[in-house]
N, C-alpha and C positions, 0 to 999 in steps of 0.2 A: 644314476638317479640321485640328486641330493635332497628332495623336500621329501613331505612326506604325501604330497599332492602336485604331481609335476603334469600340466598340459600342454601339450605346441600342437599346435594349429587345427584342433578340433575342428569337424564340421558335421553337422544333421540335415541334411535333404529332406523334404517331403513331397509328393504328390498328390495334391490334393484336384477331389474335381470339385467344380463348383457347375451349380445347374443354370443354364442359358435358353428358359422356355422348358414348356411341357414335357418333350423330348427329346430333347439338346442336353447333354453334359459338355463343359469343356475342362481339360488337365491344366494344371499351373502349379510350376516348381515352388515352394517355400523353404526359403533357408532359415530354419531355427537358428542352425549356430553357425558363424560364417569367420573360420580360423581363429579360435578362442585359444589363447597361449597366456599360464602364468603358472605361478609355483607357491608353493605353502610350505612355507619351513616348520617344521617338526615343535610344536607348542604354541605357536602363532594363533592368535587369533584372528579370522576371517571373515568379510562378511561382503555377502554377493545381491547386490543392490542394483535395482534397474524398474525402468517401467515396464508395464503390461506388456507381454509379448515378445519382451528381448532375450528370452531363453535360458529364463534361471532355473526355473523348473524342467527345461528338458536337459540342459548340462547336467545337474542333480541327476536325474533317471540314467541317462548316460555313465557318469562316474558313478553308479548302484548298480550297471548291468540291468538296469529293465530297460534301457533303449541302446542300440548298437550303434553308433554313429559311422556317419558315411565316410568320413575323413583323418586323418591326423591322428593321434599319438597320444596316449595317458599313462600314469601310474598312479596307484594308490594305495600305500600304507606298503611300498615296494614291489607291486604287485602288476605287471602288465596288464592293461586291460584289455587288448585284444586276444590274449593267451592265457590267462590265469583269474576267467570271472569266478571258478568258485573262491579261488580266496580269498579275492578281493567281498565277495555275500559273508563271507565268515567272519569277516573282520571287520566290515562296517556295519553300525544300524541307522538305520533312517526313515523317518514320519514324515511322509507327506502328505497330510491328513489335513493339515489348519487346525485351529483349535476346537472345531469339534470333537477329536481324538483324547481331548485331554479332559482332565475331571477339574471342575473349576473352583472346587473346595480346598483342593491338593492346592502349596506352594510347586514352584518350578522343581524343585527337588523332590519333593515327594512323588512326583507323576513320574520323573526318572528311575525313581529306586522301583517306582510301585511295575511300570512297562517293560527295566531291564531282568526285575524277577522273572516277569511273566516267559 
C-alpha cells in the first residue's frame, strides 16, 4: 500500500425491483460502481466530481464501511477494507449530510472545530 487511499477495481451491485403493473414486480441489476481504481497520496488533495448518479456518494459510504461493495479491493489510512472496518470508522470522519448539517453563521472552520469536538 503506498497512498493513503489506494482503490483497484471496486464494484457495488444492486438489485433493484421496479413495478410493472398493479401486481407485476420485475428485478434489474444496477451497477453503482463498475471497477473504480485510483490512489491518493498522503497530503494530496482530492476531489471526486461527477454527475448525478455516477457513484460518488456510494464510493464514499463504501470507503466509511456503511456499504460493503460487491467487488475489488481498498485501503484506507492503511487499513484493509474488507478485513479491518473498525479501524478504518476510527480513523475517518465523514458528513454526508449536505449543508444542512452545518450551521450557517459558523465560517468552514468553526463548524469543523465546533462537530470534531462534539
Amino acid at each position: 500500500m503506498q497512498g493513503q487511499v489506494k482503490i483497484e477495481k471496486l464494484s457495488k451491485t444492486y438489485t433493484a425491483k421496479q413495478r410493472k403493473g398493479l401486481f407485476k414486480t420485475e428485478r434489474r441489476t444496477v451497477e453503482a460502481l463498475k471497477g473504480v481504481s485510483f490512489e491518493i497520496a498522503p497530503g494530496e488533495i482530492f476531489g471526486l466530481l461527477g454527475p448525478n448518479g455516477a457513484g460518488k456518494t456510494t464510493l464514499i459510504k463504501c470507503l466509511t464501511t456503511l456499504l460493503v461493495p460487491t467487488g475489488g479491493e481498498a485501503w484506507v489510512n492503511g487499513y484493509r477494507l474488507s478485513r479491518e472496518d473498525n479501524a478504518i470508522r476510527a480513523s475517518v470522519g465523514c458528513m454526508l449530510m449536505g449543508d444542512r448539517g452545518l450551521y450557517w453563521k459558523l465560517t468552514g472552520r468553526e463548524n469543523l472545530v465546533f462537530f470534531g469536538a462534539l
